[in-house]
TORKOL-4160 file (C-alpha; in steps of 0.2 Angstrom, whole numbers, padded with zeros to 4 digits, m for minus):
186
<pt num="1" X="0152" Y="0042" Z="m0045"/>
<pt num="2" X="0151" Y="0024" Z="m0047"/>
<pt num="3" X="0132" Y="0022" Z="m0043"/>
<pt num="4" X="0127" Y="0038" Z="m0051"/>
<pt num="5" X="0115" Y="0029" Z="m0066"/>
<pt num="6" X="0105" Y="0021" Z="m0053"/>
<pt num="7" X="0102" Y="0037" Z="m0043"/>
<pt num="8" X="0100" Y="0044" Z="m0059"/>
<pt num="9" X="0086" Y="0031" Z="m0062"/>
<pt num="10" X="0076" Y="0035" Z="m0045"/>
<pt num="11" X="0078" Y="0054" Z="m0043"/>
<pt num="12" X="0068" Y="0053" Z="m0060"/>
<pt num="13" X="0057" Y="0040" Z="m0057"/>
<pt num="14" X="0052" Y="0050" Z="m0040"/>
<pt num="15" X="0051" Y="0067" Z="m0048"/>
<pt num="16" X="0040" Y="0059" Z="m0065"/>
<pt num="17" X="0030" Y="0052" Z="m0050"/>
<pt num="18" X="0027" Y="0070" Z="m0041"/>
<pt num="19" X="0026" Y="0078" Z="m0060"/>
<pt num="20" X="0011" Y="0071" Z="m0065"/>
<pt num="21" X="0004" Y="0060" Z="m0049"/>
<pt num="22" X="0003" Y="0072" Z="m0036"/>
<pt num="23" X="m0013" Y="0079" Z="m0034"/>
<pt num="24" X="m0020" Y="0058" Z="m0033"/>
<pt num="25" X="m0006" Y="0056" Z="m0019"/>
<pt num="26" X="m0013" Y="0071" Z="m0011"/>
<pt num="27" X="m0030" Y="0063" Z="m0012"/>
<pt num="28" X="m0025" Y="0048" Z="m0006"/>
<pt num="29" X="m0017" Y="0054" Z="0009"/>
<pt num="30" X="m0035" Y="0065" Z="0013"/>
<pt num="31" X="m0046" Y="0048" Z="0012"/>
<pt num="32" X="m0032" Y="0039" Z="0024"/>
<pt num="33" X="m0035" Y="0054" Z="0036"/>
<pt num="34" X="m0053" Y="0052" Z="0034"/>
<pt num="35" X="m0054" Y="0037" Z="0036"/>
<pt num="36" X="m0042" Y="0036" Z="0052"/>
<pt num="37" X="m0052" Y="0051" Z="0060"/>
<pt num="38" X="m0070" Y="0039" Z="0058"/>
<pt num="39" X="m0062" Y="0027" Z="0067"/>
<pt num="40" X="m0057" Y="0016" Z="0051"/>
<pt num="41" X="m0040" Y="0006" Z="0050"/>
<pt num="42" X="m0028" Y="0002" Z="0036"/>
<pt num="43" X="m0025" Y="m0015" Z="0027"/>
<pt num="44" X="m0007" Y="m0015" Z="0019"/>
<pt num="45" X="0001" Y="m0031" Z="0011"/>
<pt num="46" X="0009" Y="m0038" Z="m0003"/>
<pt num="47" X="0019" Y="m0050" Z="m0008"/>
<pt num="48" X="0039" Y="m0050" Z="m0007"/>
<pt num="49" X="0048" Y="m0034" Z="m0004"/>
<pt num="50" X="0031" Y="m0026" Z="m0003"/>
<pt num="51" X="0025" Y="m0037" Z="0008"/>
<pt num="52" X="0040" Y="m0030" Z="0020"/>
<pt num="53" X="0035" Y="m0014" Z="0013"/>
<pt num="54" X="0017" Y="m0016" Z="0020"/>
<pt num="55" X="0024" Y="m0022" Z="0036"/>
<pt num="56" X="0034" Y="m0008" Z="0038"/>
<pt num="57" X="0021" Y="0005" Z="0033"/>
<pt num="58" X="0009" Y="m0003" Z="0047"/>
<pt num="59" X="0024" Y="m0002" Z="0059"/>
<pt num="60" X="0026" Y="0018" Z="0058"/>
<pt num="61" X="0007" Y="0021" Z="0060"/>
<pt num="62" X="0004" Y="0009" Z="0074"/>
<pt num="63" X="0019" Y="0012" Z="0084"/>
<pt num="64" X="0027" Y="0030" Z="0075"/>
<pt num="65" X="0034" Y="0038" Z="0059"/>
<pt num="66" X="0046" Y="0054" Z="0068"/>
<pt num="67" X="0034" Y="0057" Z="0083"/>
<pt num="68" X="0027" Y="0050" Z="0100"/>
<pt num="69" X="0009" Y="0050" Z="0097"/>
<pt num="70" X="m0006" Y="0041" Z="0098"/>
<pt num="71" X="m0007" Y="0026" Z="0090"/>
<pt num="72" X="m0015" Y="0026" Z="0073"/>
<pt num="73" X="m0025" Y="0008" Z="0068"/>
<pt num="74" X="m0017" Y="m0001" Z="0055"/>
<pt num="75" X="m0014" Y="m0018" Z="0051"/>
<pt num="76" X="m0001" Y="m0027" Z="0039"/>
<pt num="77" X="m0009" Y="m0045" Z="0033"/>
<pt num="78" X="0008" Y="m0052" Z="0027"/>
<pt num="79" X="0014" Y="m0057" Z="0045"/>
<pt num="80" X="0001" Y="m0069" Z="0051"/>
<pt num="81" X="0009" Y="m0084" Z="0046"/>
<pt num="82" X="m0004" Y="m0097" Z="0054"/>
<pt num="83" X="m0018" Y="m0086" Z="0044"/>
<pt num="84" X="m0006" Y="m0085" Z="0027"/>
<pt num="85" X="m0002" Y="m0104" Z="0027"/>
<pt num="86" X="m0018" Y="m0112" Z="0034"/>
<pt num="87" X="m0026" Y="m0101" Z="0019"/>
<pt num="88" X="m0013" Y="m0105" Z="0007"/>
<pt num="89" X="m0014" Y="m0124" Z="0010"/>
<pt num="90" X="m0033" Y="m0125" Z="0013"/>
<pt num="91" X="m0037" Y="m0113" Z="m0003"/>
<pt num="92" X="m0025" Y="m0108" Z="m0013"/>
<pt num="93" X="m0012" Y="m0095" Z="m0011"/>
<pt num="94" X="m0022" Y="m0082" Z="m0022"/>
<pt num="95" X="m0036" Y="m0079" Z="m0008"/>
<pt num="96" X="m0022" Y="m0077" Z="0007"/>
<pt num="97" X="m0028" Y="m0060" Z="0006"/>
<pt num="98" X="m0043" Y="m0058" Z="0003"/>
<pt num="99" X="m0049" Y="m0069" Z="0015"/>
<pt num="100" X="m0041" Y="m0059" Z="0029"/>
<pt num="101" X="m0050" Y="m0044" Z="0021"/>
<pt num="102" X="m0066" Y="m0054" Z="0023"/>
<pt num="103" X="m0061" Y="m0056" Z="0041"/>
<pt num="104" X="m0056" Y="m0039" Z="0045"/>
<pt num="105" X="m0060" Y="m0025" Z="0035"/>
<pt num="106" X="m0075" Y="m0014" Z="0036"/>
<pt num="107" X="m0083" Y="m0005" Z="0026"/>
<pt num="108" X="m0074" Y="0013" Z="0024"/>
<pt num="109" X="m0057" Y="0005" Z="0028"/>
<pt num="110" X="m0043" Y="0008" Z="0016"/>
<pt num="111" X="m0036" Y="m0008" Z="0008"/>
<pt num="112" X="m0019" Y="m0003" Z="0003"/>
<pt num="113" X="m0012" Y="m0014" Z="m0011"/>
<pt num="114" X="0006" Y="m0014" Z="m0016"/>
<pt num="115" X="0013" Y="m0024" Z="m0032"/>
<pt num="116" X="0027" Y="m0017" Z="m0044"/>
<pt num="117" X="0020" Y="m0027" Z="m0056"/>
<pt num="118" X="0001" Y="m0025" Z="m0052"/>
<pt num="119" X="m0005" Y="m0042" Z="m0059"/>
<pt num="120" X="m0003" Y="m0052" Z="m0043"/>
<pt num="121" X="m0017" Y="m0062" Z="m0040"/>
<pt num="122" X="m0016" Y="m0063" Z="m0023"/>
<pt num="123" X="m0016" Y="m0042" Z="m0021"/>
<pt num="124" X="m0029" Y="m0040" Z="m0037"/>
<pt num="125" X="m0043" Y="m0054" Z="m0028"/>
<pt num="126" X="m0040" Y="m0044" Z="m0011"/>
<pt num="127" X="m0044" Y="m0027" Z="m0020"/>
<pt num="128" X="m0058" Y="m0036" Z="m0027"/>
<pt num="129" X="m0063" Y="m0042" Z="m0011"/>
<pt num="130" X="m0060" Y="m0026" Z="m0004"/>
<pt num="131" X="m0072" Y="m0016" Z="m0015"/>
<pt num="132" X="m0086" Y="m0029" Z="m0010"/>
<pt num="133" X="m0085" Y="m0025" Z="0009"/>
<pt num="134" X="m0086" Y="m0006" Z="0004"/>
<pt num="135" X="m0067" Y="m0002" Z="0007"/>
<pt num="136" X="m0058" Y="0012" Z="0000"/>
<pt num="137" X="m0045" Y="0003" Z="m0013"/>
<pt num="138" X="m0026" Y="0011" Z="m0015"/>
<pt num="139" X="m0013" Y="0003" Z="m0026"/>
<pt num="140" X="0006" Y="0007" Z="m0026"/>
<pt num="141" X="0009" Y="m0002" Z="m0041"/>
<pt num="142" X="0023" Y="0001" Z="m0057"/>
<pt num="143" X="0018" Y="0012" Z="m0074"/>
<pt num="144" X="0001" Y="0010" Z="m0078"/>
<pt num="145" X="m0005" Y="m0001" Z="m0063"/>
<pt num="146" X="m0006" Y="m0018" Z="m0071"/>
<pt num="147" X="m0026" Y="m0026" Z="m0067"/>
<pt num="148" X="m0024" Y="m0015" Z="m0052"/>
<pt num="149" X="m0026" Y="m0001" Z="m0061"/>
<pt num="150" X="m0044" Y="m0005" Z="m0062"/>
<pt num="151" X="m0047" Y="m0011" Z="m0045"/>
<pt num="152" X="m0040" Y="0004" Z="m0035"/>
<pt num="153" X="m0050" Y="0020" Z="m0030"/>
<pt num="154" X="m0034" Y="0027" Z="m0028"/>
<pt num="155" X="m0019" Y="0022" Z="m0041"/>
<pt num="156" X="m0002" Y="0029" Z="m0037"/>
<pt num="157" X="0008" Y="0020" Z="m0052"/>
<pt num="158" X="0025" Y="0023" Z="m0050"/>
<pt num="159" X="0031" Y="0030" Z="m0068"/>
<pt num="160" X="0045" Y="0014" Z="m0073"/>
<pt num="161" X="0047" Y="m0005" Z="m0077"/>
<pt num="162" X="0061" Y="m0008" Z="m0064"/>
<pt num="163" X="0057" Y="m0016" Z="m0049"/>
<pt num="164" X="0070" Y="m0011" Z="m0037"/>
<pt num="165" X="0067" Y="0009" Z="m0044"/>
<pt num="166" X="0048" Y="0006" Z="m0041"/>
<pt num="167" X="0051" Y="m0002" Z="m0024"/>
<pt num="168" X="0063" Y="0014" Z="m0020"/>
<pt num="169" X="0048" Y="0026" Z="m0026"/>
<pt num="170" X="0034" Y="0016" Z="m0015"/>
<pt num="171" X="0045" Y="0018" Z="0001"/>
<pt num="172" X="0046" Y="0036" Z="m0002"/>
<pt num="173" X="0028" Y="0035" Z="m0005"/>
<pt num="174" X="0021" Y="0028" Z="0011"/>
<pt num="175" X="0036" Y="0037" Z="0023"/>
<pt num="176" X="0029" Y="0055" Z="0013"/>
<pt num="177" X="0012" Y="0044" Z="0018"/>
<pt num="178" X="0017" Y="0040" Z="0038"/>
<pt num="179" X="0023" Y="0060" Z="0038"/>
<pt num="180" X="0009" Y="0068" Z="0032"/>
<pt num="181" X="m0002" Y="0056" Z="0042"/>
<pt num="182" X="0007" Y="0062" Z="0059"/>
<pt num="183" X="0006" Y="0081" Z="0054"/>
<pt num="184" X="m0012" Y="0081" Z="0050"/>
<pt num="185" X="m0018" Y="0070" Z="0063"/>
<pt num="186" X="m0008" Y="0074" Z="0079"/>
């Protein structure tokens, strides 16, 4: 089979994940339940494919993963382009984040980071901003979490240094996420 390496790469990079991650995921998933249930929302973004990643993971909770259900409050703060640029130009592109977390979240709400690399300054100042309004921090982030690693409650480090493997693993990661979420809640 002519793609067989790189599915090679992400069937191992998923099962490394599971093999040594997955009580963390599991408690993870148990403080985004609780915080849904007390009325809390979650904050994804990113920057690049994980910002479409953090789109698309507020997408199946406000709207549905595999079931019609109630909604579940979620925001993604990589689509509000007069926010993102008017904070970009104004400030500087390292704070388009943080500032909507300053704006939006509250204190028991998950901020939910994602960076292959986790170095981004723009995702590690939101997770820092993040734990000064009293927000739960998760990072979906390469091996060993880069500086978000030390920002994140919750550190689900993808096992590898390739970026389109650990993009593959963080999909699974929130559709596992978005499932769970529906079973547990509804």
């Amino acid at each position: 089979m002519k793609y067989s390496s790189t599915i090679q790469e992400l069937d191992s990079a998923a099962r490394e994940f599971f093999a040594g991650r997955e009580e963390i995921f599991e408690n993870t998933l148990q403080v985004i339940c609780d915080s849904l249930q007390a009325g809390g929302k979650i904050l994804a973004f990113g920057n690049g494919g994980s910002a479409a990643q953090a789109q698309h993971f507020a997408a199946e909770l406000v709207n549905k993963f595999l079931k019609i259900r109630p909604a579940f409050a979620a925001i993604s703060l990589t689509t509000d382009t007069s926010a993102l640029t008017s904070i970009a130009n104004d400030e500087n592109y390292s704070v388009v984040f943080s500032r909507q977390i300053e704006a939006l979240g509250t204190s028991g709400d998950v901020a939910l980071a994602l960076s292959t690399s986790g170095n981004s300054p723009s995702v590690t100042a939101a997770l820092e901003a993040a734990r000064e309004g009293g927000l739960v921090t998760v990072a979906l982030t390469g091996k060993g979490g880069g500086r978000l690693a030390e920002l994140a409650d919750h550190l689900l480090d993808v096992p590898s240094t390739s970026t389109p493997r650990i993009q593959e693993v963080h999909l699974l990661l929130l559709h596992l996420l978005a499932e769970e979420i529906e079973i547990r809640l509804t």
